[in-house]
C-alpha positions as CSV (number, residue, x, y, z in Angstrom):
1,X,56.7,102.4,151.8
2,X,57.5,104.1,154.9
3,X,60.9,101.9,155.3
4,X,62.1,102.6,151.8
5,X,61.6,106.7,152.3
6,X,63.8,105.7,155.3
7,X,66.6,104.3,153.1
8,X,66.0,107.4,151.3
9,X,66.6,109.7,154.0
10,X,69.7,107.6,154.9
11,X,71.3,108.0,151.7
12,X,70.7,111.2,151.1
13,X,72.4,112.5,154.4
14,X,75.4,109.9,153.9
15,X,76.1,111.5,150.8
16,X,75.3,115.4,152.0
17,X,78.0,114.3,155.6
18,X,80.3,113.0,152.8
19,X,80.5,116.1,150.2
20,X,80.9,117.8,153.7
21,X,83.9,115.9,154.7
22,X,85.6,116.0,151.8
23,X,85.1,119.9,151.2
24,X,86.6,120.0,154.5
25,X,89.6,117.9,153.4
26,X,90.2,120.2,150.8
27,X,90.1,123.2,152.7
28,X,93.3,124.8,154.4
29,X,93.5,127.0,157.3
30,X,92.8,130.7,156.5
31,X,95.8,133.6,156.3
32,X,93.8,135.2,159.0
33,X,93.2,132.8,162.1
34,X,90.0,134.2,162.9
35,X,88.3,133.1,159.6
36,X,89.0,129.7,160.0
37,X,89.6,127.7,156.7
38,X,89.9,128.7,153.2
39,X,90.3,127.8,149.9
40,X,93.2,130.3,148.9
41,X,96.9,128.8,148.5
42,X,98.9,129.1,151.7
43,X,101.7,130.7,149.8
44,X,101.7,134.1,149.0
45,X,99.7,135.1,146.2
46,X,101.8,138.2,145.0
47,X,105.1,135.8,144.2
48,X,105.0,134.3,141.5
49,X,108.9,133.1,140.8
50,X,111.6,132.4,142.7
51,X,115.3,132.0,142.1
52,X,117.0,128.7,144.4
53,X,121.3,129.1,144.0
54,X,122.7,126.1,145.4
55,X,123.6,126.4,148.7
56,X,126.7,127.2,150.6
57,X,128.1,123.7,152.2
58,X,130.5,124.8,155.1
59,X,131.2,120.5,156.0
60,X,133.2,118.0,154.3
61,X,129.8,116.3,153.2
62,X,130.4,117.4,149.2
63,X,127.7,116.6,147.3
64,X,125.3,117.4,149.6
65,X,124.4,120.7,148.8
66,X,123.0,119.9,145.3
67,X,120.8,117.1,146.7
68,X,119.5,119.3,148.8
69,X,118.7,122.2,146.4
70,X,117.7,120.0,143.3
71,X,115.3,118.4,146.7
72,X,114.1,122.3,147.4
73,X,113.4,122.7,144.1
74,X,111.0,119.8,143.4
75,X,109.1,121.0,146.8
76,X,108.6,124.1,145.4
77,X,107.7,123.0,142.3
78,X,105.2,120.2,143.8
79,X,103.6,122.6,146.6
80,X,103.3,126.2,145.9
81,X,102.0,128.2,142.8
82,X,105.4,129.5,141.8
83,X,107.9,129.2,139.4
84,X,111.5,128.5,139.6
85,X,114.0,130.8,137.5
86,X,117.2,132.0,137.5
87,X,118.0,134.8,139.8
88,X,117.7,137.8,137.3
89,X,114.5,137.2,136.6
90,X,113.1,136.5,140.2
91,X,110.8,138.1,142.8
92,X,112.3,136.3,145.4
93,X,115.5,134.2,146.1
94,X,116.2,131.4,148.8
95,X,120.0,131.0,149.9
96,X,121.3,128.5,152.3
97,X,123.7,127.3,153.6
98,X,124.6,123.8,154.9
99,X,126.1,124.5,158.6
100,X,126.5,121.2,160.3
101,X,126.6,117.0,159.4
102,X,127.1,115.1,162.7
103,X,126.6,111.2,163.7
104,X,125.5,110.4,166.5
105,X,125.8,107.2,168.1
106,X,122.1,105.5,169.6
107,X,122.8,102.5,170.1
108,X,125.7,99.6,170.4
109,X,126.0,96.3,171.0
110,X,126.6,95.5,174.6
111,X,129.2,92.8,174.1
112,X,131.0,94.1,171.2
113,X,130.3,97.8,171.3
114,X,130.0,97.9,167.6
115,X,127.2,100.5,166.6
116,X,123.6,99.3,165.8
117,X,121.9,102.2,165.1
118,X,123.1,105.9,164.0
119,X,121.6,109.5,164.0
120,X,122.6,111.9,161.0
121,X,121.9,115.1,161.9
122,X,121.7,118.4,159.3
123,X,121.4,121.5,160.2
124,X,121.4,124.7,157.8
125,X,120.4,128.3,157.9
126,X,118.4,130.3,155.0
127,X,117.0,132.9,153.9
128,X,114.1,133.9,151.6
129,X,114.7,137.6,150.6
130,X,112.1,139.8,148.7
131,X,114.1,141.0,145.2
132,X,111.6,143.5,144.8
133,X,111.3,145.2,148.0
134,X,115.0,144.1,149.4
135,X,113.7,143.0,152.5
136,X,114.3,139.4,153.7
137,X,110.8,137.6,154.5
138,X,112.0,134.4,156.3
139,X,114.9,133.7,157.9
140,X,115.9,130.7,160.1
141,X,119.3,129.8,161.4
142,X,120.1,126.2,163.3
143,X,117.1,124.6,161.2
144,X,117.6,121.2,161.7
145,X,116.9,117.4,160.3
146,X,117.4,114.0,161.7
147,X,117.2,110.7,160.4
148,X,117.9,107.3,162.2
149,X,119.7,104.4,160.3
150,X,121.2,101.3,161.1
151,X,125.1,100.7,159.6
152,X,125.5,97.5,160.9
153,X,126.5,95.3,157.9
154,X,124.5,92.6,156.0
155,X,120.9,94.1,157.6
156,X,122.0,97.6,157.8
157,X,121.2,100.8,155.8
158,X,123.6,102.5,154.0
159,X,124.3,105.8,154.8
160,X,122.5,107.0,151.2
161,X,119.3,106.3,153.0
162,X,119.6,108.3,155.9
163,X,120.7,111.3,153.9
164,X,118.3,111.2,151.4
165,X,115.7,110.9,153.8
166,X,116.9,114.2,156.0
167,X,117.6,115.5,152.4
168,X,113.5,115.0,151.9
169,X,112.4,116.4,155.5
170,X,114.6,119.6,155.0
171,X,113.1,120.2,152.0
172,X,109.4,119.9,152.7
173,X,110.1,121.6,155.8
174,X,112.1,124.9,154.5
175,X,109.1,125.4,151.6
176,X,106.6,125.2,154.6
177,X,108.4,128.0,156.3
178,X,108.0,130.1,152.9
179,X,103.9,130.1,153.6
180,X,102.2,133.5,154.1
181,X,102.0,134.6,157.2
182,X,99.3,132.7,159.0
């Protein structure tokens, strides 16, 4: 008897360590670093929509500007509470604009000099202004993404993948800089 109160006692702390884990998995850090976690959104709670134009592009890249805004969008859209809508009707608005689009040789063959592998670099500036109170929230300047590819033909990427891959990281990573202050 003894051994199966033991399996008992097993079991029951397994499952109490798991529900513990997993309320820590779904916990985020707190607004206010000395509370630790919480369960509150990381996004501020008094916007509720926001207005995306599509974004400036000052290179020769066209195209790449709506990728990357129809990209934002979707972030927003997947990550934080609000709602996207045109500009009248928004608390806040996020403009950009697309500054730079650079290759950048990593590597080459040593016989042939022939490029194996490239760098695409974007970088873009933007701003999240308040509608309501004027004021702009977040603003960043020189905000860049790189992605790595590999042109060379027959086993090479095409250039599609690289951009829609720094199209991706810019993206997640200009709707994490829209998080409340932490």
């Amino acid at each position: 008897m003894r051994c199966h109160n033991h399996h008992i006692g097993v079991l029951v702390l397994g499952a109490a360590g798991l529900a513990a884990l997993l309320l820590a998995a779904l916990a985020g850090c707190s607004a206010d670093p000395t509370r630790g976690y919480s369960f509150n959104s990381a996004y501020d709670s008094t916007v509720r929509t926001i207005s995306v134009p599509i974004f400036a592009n000052d290179t020769y890249s066209s195209g790449f500007e709506v990728r990357l805004t129809e990209a934002i969008i979707k972030e927003i859209q997947r990550s934080t509470p609000w709602r996207v809508v045109d500009s009248t009707n928004a608390a806040t608005t996020l403009t950009g604009s697309i500054d730079t689009i650079n290759m950048t040789r990593l590597t080459s063959q040593r016989k042939t000099g022939l490029v194996q592998e490239q760098a695409l670099r974007v970088g873009i500036s933007f701003d999240w202004i308040d509608n309501r109170t004027g004021k702009t929230a977040v603003s960043r300047t020189n905000f860049v993404a790189i992605s790595s590819f590999i042109p060379h033909r027959g086993v090479g990427d095409p250039i599609e993948t690289a951009e829609s891959s720094v199209v991706r990281e810019l993206a997640r990573d200009i709707v994490a800089e829209l998080r409340a202050d932490w």
